[in-house]
C-alpha positions in Angstrom: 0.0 0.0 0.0 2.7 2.3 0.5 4.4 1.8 -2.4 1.3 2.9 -4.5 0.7 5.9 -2.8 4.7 6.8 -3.2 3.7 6.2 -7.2 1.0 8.4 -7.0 2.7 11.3 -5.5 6.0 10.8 -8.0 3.6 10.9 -10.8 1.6 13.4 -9.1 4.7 15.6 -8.5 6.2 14.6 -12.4 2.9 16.0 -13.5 2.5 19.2 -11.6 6.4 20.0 -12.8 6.0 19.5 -16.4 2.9 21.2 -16.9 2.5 24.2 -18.8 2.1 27.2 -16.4 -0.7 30.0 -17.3 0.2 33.5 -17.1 -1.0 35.1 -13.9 -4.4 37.3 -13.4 -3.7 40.2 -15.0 -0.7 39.9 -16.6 0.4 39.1 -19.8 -2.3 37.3 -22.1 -1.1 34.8 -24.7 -1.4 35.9 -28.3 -3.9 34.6 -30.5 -3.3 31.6 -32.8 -3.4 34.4 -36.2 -1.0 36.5 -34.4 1.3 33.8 -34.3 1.3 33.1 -38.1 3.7 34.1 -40.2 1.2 36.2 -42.5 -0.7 38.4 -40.7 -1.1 40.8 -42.8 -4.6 40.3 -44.8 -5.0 41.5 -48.3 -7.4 44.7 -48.2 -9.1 46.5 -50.8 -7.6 49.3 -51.9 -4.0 48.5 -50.9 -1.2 49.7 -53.9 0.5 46.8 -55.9 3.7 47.2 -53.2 1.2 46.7 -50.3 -0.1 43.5 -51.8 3.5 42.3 -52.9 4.3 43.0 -48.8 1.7 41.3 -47.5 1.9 38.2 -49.0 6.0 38.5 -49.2 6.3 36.6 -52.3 6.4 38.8 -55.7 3.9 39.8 -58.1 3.9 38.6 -62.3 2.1 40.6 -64.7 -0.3 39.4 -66.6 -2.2 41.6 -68.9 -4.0 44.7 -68.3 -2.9 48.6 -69.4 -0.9 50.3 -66.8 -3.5 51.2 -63.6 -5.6 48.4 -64.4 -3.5 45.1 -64.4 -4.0 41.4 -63.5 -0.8 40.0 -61.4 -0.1 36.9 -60.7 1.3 35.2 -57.7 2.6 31.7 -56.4 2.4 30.9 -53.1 4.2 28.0 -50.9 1.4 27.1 -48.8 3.4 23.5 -48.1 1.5 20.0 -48.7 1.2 16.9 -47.7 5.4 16.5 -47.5 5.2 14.7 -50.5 4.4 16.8 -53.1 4.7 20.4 -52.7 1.8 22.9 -53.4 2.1 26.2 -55.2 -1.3 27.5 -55.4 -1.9 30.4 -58.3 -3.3 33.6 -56.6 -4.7 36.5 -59.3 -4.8 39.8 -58.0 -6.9 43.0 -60.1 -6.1 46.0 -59.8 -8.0 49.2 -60.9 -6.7 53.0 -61.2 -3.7 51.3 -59.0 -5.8 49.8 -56.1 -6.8 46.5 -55.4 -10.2 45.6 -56.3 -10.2 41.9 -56.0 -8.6 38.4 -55.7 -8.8 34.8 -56.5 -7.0 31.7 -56.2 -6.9 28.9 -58.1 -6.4 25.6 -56.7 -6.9 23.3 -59.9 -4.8 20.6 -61.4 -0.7 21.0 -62.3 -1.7 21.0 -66.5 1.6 19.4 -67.0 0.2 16.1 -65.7 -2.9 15.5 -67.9 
């Protein structure tokens, strides 16, 4: 009998030393699970070609479009599944040098059909 309650208060005492400890009442609060990603800055209407190029940090391809009004295009590196990588197509319009709207395009690699 003793040695089971000795076993209970080691794991007891194991347990209480490796948990995670919360902040205090008051103090510092944890941030938020999108503050800790490493893109937090959303795409917003009305943002400038450089603002979109910065947010998303990767850089922008023309596509078509007369100057003020273009289409860019953008890969991004969102990972996968660890065997085959993703580099999903993201199209951003712009009008009179603003923003106006996005969309991505998640559909099949061509090259494999």
């Amino acid at each position: 009998m003793k040695s089971i309650a000795i076993a209970l208060l080691l794991v007891a005492a194991a347990t209480d030393a490796s948990a995670e400890k919360l902040p205090p009442f008051g103090g510092p609060a944890t941030p938020t699970f999108t503050a800790t990603l490493s893109n937090t800055t959303p795409l917003v209407f009305g943002m400038g070609v450089a603002d979109a190029q910065r947010a998303l940090g990767t850089p922008l391809t023309y596509v078509r479009g007369r100057p003020g009004n273009e289409i860019f295009l953008t890969f991004r590196d969102i990972g996968g599944s660890g065997l085959f990588p993703h580099h999903d197509r993201l199209y951003l319009q712009f009008r009179k040098g603003r923003l106006a709207g996005w969309k991505g395009d998640w559909g099949e690699n061509w090259m494999w059909r």
